[in-house]
matplotlib code that plots the C-alpha trace (Angstrom):
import matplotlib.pyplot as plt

x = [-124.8, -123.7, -124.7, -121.1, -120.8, -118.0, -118.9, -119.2, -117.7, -115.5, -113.8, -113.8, -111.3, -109.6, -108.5, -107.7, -105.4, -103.9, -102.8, -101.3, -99.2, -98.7, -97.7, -95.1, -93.5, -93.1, -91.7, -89.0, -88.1, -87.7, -85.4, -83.4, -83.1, -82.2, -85.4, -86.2, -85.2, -87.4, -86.6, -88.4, -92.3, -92.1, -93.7, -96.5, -97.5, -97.5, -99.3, -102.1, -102.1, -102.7, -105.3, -107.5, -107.5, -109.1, -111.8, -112.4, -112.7, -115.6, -117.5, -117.1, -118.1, -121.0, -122.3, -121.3, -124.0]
y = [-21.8, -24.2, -23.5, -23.0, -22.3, -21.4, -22.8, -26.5, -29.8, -29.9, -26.2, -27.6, -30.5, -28.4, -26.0, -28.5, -30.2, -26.5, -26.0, -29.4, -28.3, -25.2, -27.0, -29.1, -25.9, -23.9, -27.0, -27.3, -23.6, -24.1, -26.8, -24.9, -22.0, -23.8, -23.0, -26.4, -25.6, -26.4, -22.6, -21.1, -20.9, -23.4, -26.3, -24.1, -23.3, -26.4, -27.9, -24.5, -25.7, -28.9, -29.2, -26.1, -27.6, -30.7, -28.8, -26.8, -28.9, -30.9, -27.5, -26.5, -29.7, -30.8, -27.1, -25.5, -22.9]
z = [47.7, 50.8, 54.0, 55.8, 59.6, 61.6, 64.5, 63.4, 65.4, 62.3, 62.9, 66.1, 65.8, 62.7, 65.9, 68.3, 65.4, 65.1, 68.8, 68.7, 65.3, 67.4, 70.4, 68.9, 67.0, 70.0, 71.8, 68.7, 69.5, 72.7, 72.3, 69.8, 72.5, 75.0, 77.2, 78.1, 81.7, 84.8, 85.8, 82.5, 82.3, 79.3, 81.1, 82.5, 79.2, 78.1, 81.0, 80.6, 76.8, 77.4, 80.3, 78.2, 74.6, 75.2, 77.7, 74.8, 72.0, 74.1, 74.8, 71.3, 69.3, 71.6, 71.3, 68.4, 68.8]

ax = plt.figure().add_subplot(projection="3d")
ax.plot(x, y, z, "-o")
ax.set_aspect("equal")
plt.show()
């Protein structure tokens, strides 16, 4: 049997790939809804999103354990 872990660089960048695909869908919504507005909390999101992803995908691939 193959020795699978969870907690591999590769699940690691398959998760960052995710939120992006996630990313990009809730920025289609938000576009459809009309809540691309500098009054709604889209951008915060977005900019919380995007500064912790990459911060995480370094912690997680360089120490999977």
């Amino acid at each position: 049997m193959p020795s699978w872990r969870l907690a591999s660089p590769a699940v690691a960048w398959l998760l960052a790939a995710l939120v992006v695909v996630l990313l990009a869908g809730y920025t289609v919504l938000a576009a459809a809804t009309r809540e691309l507005t500098f009054a709604s909390n889209f951008w915060t999101g977005v900019l919380i999103i995007v500064a912790i992803t990459p911060i995480g995908l370094l912690v997680a691939a360089r120490q999977p354990g």
